[in-house]
C-alpha positions in Angstrom: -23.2 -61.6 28.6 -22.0 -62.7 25.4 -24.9 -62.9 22.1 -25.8 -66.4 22.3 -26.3 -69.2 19.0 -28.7 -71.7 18.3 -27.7 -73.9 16.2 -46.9 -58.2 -1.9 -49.2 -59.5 -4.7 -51.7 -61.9 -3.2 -51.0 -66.1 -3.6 -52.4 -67.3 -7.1 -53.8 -70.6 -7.3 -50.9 -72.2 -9.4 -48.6 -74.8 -7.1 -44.8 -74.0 -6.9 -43.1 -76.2 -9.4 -39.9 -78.5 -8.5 -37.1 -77.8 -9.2 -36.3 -80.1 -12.4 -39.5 -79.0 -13.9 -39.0 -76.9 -17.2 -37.9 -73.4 -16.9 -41.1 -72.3 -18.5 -43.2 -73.5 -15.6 -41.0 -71.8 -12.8 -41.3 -68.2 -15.1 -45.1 -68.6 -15.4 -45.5 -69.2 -12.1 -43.4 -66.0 -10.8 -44.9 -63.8 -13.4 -48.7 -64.9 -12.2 -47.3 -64.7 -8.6 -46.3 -61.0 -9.5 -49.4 -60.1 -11.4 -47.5 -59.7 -14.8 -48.8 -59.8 -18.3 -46.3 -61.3 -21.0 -46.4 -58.0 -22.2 -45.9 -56.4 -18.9 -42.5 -59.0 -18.5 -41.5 -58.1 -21.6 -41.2 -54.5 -21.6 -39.8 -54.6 -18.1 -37.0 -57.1 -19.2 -36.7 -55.8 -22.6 -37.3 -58.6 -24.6 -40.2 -59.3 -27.7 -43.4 -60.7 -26.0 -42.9 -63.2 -28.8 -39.5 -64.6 -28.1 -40.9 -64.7 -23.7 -43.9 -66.5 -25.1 -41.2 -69.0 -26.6 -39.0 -69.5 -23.7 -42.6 -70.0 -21.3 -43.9 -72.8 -23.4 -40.3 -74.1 -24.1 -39.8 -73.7 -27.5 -36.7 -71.3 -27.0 -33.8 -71.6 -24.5 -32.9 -68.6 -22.7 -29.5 -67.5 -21.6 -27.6 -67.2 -18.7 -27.9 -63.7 -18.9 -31.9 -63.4 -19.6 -32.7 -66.0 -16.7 -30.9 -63.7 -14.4 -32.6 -60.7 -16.0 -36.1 -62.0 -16.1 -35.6 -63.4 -12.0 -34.4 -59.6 -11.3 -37.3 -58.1 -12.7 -39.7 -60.7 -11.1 -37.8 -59.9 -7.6 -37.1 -63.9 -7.2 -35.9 -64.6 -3.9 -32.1 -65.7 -4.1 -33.0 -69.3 -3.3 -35.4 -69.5 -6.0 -33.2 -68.0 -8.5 -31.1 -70.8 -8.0 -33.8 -73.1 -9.2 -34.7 -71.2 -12.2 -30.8 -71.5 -13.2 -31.2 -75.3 -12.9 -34.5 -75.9 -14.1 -32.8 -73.9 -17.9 -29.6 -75.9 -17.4 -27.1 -73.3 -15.8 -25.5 -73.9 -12.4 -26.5 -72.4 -9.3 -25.1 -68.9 -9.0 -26.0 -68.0 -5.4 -24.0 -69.9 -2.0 -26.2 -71.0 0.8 -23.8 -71.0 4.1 -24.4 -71.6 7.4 -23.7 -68.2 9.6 -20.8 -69.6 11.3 -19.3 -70.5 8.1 -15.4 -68.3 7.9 -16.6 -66.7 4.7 -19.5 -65.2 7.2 -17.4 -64.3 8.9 -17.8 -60.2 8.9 -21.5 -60.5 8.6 -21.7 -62.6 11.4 -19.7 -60.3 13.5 -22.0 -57.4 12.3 -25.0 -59.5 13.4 -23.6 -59.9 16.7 -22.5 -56.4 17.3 -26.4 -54.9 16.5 -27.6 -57.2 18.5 -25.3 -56.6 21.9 -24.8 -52.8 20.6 -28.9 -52.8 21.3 -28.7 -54.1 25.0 -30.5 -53.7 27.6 -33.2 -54.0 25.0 -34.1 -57.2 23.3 -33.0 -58.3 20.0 -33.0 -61.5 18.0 -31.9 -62.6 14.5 -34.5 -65.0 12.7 -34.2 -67.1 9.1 -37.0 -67.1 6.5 -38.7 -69.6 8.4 -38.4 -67.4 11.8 -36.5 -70.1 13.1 -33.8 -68.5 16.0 -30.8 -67.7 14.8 -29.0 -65.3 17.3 -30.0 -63.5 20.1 -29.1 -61.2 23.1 -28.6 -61.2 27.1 -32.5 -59.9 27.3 -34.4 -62.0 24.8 -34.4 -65.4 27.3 -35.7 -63.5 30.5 -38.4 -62.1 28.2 -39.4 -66.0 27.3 -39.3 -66.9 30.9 -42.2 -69.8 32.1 -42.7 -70.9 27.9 -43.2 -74.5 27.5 -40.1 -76.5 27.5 -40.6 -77.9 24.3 -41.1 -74.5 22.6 -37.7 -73.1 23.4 -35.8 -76.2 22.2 -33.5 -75.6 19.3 -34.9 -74.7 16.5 -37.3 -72.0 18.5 -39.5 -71.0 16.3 -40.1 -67.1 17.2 -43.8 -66.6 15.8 -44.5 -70.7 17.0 -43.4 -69.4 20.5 -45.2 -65.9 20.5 -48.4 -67.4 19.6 -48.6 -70.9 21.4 -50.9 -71.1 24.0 -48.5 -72.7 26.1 -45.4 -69.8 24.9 -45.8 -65.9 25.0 -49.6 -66.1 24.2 -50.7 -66.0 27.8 -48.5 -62.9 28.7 -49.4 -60.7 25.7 -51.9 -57.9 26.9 -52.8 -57.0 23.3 -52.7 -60.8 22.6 -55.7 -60.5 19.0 -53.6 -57.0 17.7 -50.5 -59.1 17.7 -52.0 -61.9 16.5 -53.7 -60.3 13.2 -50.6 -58.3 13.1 -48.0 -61.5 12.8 -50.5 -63.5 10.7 -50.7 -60.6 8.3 -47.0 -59.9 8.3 -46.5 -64.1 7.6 -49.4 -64.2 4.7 -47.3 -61.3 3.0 -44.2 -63.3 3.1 -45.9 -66.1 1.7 -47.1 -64.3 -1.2 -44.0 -62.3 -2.5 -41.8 -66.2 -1.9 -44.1 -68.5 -2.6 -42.6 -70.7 0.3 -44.8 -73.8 1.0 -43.0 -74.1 4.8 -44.2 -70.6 5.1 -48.0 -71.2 4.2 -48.0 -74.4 6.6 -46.8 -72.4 9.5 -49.6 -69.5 8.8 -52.0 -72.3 8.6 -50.8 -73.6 12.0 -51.0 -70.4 13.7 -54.0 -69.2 12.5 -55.5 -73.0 14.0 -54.1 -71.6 17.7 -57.4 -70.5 19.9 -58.2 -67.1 19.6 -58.5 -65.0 22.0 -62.0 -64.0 23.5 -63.4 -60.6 22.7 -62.5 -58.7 25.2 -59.1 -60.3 25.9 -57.1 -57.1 25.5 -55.9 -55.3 29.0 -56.5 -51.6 28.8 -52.7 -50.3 28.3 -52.0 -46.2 28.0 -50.0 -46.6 25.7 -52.0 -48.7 23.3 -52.8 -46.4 20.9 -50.1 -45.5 18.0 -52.7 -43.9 15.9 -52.1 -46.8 12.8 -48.3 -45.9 12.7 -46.9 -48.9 14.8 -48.7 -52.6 15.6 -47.3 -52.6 19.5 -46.1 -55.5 21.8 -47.1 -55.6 25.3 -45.5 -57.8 27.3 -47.2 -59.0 30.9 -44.0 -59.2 33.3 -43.3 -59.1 36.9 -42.4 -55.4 36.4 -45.5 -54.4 35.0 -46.7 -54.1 31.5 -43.9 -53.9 29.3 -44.7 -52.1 26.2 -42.5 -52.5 22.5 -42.7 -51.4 19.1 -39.9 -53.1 16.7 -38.2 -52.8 13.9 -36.4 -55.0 11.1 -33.1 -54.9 10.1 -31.4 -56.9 6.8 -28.6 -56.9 4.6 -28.2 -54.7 2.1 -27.5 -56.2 -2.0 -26.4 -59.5 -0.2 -25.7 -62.4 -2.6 -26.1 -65.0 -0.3 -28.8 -67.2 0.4 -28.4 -67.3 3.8 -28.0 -63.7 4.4 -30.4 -62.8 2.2 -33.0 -64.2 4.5 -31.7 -63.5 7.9 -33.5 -60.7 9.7 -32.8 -59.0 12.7 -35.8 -57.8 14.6 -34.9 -55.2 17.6 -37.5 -54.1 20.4 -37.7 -50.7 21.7 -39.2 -49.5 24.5 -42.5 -47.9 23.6 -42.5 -45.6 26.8 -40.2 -44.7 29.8 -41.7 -47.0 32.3 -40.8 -50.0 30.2 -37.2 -48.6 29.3 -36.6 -48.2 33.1 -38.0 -51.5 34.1 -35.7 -53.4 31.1 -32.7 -51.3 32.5 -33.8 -53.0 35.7 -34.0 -56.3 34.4 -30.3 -56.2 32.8 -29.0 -55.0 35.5 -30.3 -57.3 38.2 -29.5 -60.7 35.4 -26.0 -59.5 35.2 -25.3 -59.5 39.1 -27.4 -62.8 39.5 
């Protein structure tokens, strides 16, 4: 079957500034978001404390050159580099393109061949919003019996893991996951600053909990701190997944810069031979 398309520091208190705002308020914001001093800034991007002190209360204009500079040091996102170009009066430097677009075309063919190359196992590309991107033969029978509504374009990966009416029911360690995505989410938020981000965290966390006590007794549940497992309640028996993510290396695209692809491996042998199972019987269905 072909892969199929859908169409670190903690948060400071400060709000994230608009785009046309002064430059000076998008820098202070990153360097509080990032825990820097001017000093600390300074030295990293080597520039005087006096003339970043200048350029943060707008009484110099910076270059081309320094914004880019200062937005390397502060590890901006690509997105938001963009908007701290506009907001000193440069042009954007960095393309946002949709995947299918022709000058996409390699990565998109790269996406697609790690995700088929990693059949019979499931694996699925997300954007920064973990919105579906891509996906292969085994990641819809794994969603099998999910609401309707939750595996309508744009499917939402952690909406549909953690919805009562998704994946929720099904997973066996349902409050490690949990805490695990949650966790994993808040981070994001903090090292982009992405509003959309912080209102989906603050939608999942409102999901029921689970009760004490929710959590099926699994051999293969303990991984010692290394790995935060997936186990996966299916008519083959607990199926049981640790995963991995996979991005693009120096890209200088928006768009791949925030794609991810997250690939499921069996955690044991009885869940590799029951997925083998599962391909095999889909493809002769």
């Amino acid at each position: 079957m072909p892969v199929m398309n859908l169409a670190s520091a903690p948060p400071v208190a400060e709000r994230q500034p608009g785009a046309r705002e002064p430059f000076g308020l998008h820098l202070r914001h990153w360097r509080q978001r990032r825990r820097l001093s001017q000093l600390d800034l300074a030295q990293e991007a080597d520039v005087s404390t006096r003339h970043l002190s200048y350029v943060e209360t707008g009484r110099a204009t910076p270059s081309r050159e320094m914004v880019l500079r200062l937005a390397e040091r502060l590890d901006v996102p690509l997105r938001e580099r963009n908007a701290l170009l506009v907001a000193a009066g440069y042009a954007p430097m960095y393309r946002q393109r949709s995947l299918d677009d022709p000058a996409l075309a390699a990565a998109r063919r790269a996406v697609d061949l790690v995700l088929k190359g990693h059949e019979p196992y499931p694996a699925l590309a997300v954007d920064r919003h973990w919105n579906l991107v891509a996906y292969n033969a085994m990641v819809p029978l794994l969603m099998a019996g999910a609401a309707a509504e939750l595996v309508k374009p744009p499917v939402n990966v952690l909406r549909l893991s953690l919805h009562p009416d998704g994946l929720a029911p099904r997973i066996a360690n349902l409050p490690q996951w949990r805490a695990h995505l949650l966790e994993r989410l808040q981070q994001q938020v903090a090292a982009t600053g992405d509003a959309s981000l912080q209102q989906l965290h603050d939608e999942l966390a409102a999901y029921p909990a689970p009760a004490a006590g929710h959590e099926a007794p699994s051999p293969h549940a303990d991984y010692q701190g290394v790995v935060v497992p997936l186990v996966l309640a299916s008519p083959f028996g607990l199926l049981s997944f640790i995963s991995t993510t996979t991005i693009f290396g120096t890209p200088v695209d928006v768009t791949l810069q925030e794609l991810a692809v997250e690939s499921f491996f069996p955690a044991d042998a009885d869940t590799a031979a029951a997925l083998t199972a599962l391909a095999e019987a889909s493809s002769t269905s």
